[in-house]
N, C-alpha and C positions, 0 to 999 in steps of 0.2 A: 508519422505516428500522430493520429488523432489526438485533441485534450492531453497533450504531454505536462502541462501545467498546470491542470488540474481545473481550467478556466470554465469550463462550462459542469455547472452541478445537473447530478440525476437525481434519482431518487433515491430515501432510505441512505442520505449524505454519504452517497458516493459520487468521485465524478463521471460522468458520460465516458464511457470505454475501458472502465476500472472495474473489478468485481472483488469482494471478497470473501473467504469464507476460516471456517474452523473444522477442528474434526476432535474426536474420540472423548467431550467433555469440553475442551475450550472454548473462548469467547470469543469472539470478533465484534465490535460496536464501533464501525466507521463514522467519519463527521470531515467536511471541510472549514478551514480557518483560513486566515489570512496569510498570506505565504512573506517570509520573512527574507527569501533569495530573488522573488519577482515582484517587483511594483505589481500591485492590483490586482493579481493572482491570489491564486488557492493552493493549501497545502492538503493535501489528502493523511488523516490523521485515523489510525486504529486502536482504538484501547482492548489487550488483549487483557484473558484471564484464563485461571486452571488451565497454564502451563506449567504442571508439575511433575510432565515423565515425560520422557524419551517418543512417547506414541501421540502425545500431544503435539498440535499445530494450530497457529491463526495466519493467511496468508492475503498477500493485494497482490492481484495479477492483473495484466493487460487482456482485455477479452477477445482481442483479435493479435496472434501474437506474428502473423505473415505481414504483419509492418515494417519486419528488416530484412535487409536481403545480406547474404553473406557478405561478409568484409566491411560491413556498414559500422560505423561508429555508434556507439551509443553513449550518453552520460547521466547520471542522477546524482544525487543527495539524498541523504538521511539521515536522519538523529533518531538516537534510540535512546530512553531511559527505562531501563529496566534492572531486574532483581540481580543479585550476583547468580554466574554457571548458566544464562539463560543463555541458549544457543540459536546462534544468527546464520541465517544463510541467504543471502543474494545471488 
């Protein structure tokens, strides 16, 4: 997997091979920071908004997702702060 740590920035503070978006009103406003799990890395950071129904979405996904091949292991991290009843899905 390409930039798995976020290490190389594109543009519009995302990293190189990350995309993100929103749908039906919400917000998506991506930024990299300092990563607090890797020396010298990036942490890929999305400030969402007007998720306030069920048909709202903000997402980070992999843009090339033929990076794993079955039975491949994969691991991440994430911290969420967010409103109470916000629903999360990985």
């Amino acid at each position: 997997m390409y930039n798995p740590s976020f290490d190389v920035a594109g543009n519009d503070g995302l990293a190189i091979g990350w995309g993100s978006g929103a749908a039906n009103g919400a917000t998506a406003i991506p930024s990299l920071l300092p990563s607090t799990l890797a020396p010298g890395g990036l942490a890929q950071r999305l400030d969402m908004t007007q998720l306030d129904s069920a048909n709202k979405y903000a997402q980070l996904y992999l843009l090339n997702r033929s990076t794993f091949s079955a039975g491949q292991a994969a691991s991440g991290a994430v911290y969420f702060r967010a409103t109470a009843s916000l629903r999360v899905q990985l």
